[in-house]
C-alpha positions, 0 to 999 in steps of 0.5 A, spaced: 511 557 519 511 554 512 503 551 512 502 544 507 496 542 505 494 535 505 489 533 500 486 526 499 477 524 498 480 521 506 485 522 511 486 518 517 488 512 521 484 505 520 480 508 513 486 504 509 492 504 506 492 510 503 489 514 507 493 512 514 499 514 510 496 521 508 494 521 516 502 519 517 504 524 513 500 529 517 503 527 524 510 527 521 509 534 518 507 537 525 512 534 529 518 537 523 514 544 525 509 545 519 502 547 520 498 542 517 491 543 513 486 538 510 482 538 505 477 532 506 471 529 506 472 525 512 478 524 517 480 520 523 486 523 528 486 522 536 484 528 540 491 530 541 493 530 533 486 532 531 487 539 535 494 541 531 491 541 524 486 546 520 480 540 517 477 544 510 471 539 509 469 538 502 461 535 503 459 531 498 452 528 497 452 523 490 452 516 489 457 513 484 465 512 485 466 517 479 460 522 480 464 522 487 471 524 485 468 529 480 465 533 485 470 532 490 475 535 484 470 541 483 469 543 491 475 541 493 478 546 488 474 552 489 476 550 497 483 550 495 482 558 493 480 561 500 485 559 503 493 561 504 497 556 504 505 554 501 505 548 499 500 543 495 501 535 497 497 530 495 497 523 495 492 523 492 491 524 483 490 531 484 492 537 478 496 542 480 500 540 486 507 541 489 508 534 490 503 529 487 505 522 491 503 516 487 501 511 493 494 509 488 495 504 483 497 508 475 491 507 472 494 506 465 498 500 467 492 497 472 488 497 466 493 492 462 494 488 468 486 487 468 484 486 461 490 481 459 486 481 451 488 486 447 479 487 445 478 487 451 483 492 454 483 497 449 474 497 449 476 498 457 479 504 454 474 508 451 468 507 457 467 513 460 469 510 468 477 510 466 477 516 460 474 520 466 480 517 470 485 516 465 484 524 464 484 525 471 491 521 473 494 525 465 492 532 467 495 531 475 501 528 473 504 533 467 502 539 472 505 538 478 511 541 480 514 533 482 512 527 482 515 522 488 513 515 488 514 510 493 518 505 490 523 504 484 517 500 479 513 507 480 519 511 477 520 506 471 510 505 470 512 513 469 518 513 465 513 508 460 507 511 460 508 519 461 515 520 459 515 527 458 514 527 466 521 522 468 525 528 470 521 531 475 520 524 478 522 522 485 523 516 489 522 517 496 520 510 500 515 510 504 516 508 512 513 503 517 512 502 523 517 500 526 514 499 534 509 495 532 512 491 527 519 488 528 522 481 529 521 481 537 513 479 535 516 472 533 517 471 541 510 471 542 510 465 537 508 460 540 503 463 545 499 467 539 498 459 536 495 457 543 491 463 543 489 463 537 487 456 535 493 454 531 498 447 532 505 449 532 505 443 527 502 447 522 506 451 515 501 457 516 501 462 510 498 469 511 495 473 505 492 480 507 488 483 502 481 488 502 481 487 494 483 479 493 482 478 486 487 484 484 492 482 489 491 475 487 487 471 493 484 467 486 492 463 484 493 461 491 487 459 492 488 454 486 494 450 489 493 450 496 490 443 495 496 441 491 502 443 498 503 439 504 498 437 508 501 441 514 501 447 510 495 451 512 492 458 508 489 464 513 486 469 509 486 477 512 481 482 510 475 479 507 470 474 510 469 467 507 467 459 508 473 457 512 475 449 511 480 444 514 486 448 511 484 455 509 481 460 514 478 466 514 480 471 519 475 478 516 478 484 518 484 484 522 485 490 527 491 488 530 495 484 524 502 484 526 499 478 531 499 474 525 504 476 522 508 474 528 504 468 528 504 465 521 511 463 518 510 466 510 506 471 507 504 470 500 502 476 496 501 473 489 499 481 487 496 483 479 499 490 481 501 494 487 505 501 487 508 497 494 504 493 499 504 495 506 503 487 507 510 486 505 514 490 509 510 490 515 511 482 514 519 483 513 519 487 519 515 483 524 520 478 521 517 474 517 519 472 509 515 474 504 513 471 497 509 477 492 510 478 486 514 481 479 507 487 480 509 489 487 514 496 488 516 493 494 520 487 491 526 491 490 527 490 497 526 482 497 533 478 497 531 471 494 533 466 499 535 470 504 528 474 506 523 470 501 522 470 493 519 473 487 513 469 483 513 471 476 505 469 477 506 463 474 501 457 478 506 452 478 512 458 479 508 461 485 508 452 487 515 451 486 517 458 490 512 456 497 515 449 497 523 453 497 520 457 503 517 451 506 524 447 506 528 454 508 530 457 514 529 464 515 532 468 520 526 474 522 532 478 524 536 478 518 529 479 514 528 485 518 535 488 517 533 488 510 528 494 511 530 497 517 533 504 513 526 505 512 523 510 517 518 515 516 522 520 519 526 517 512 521 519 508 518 525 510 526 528 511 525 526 503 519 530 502 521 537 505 528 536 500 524 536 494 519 541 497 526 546 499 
């Protein structure tokens, strides 16, 4: 039996995007009869998948994101030597890796999407956090043995930014979670508006996000005032002083409701390897708007399943009220998505390894 192991600072459901997907992975790798380990700091799996995996704890005592990172770094190497395994995957900036999975936002490109001046950028570019960073992202991509990344933009931030490792780059897409998110939510439409308060003539937009600023919570807030007054902004993941028209809603453990009871979510994001938000909302059956910067926008057909925002305030306007005035089909937003399973996605990751 061939032995992976998985390597990220977390691993496990409901620690974050990232880390549910390692979780994922680690499941799927199970059942196609791999022995998984985890190297780890903390991780989160029921009973029943906790028991089938090797857990390697990397304890770290530090304050401070990159002091935490350059230990984890160090411990979790020096772990890595005691152990027998066959394969190195890391969804997680990591040198020398079999196969390194960019789910995390590419350092190099975040910094120019975050410093729009040229003084600025380049200053960001020598302070010690993103030289640390920068290094840390260079060295793990030019040694490992494949790159995947999950969507086409990842390919082309490889092909401009680290050239020389275009060749051993892979696109695998991602998979979802197609037994809690799919069109039949939409059913329960308007007994989730009941339930949850909302007037079944309200326009309701959805935005999800932990981290607003870089996924473009800012913009949106700009032009609510400037929409119909049915239409109606609820804000996931953050809490907030609601109003008449925008409500915060924190943190949201079962969000496929309000994907199922919102009628656009909107996801005007700075920069995204590929938001789970917006294939989980096209699943459920609901268009979605997000932006040039998100991986998944080769998955969104303009008028058919959402549109496209160049992030342009009065582009970002003029593309909520086409939403408003089309009707879109849950099912054939569905459709759009559908090929894209986690059996799909790991199937990929063994043909690269094999």
């Amino acid at each position: 039996m061939k032995k992976i192991i998985l390597i990220r600072p977390k691993i496990g459901f409901g620690l974050g995007g990232a880390e549910t997907h390692a979780a994922t992975l680690a499941t799927k790798f199970l059942e196609y009869g791999y022995e998984v380990g985890l190297v780890a700091t903390e991780i989160n799996f029921p009973k029943n998948i906790l028991t089938n995996l090797s857990f390697y704890p990397v304890k770290l005592k530090a304050r401070g994101s990159v002091l935490k990172y350059w230990l984890f770094l160090k411990k979790a190497k020096k772990t890595l030597k005691s152990l027998n395994y066959d394969y190195l995957i890391s969804p997680f900036r990591f040198p020398e890796a079999d196969i390194l999975i960019l789910c995390d936002p590419l350092q190099r490109f975040w910094i120019e999407q975050k410093y729009k001046s040229p003084i600025f950028r380049k200053l960001n570019f020598f302070r010690p956090r993103y030289r640390f960073l920068l290094n840390i992202e260079k060295k793990s991509i030019e040694s490992a043995k494949k790159i995947v990344v999950l969507f086409e933009m990842g390919k082309e931030l490889v092909s401009k930014y680290y050239t020389q490792a275009y060749y051993k780059t892979f696109i695998c897409h991602r998979g979802i979670d197609f037994k809690r998110f799919n069109p039949k939510l939409k059913d329960f439409k308007k007994t989730l508006r009941d339930k949850f308060g909302f007037s079944q003539k309200d326009y309701l937009i959805l935005f999800v996000g932990y981290d607003p600023k870089r996924k473009g919570l800012p913009l949106l807030l700009k032009l609510i005032n400037e929409l119909p007054t049915h239409v109606k902004l609820l804000i996931a993941g953050i809490e907030g002083k609601s109003t008449k028209r925008i409500i915060y809603l924190g943190k949201i453990k079962q969000i496929e409701n309000f994907y199922a009871l919102s009628d656009l979510v909107v996801l005007p994001t700075l920069y995204d390897p590929g938001a789970m938000v917006t294939l989980e909302a096209l699943a459920s059956g609901t268009p979605v708007i997000t932006s040039i910067y998100d991986g998944t926008k080769e998955f969104i057909k303009e008028g058919i399943n959402g549109y496209i925002t160049d992030l342009e305030k009065e582009d970002l306007r003029n593309k909520i009220l086409k939403a408003i005035e089309t009707t879109f089909d849950p099912y054939i937003c569905y459709e759009t998505i559908k090929h894209l399973t986690w059996d799909n996605y790991v199937k990929c990751l063994i043909n690269l390894l094999s």
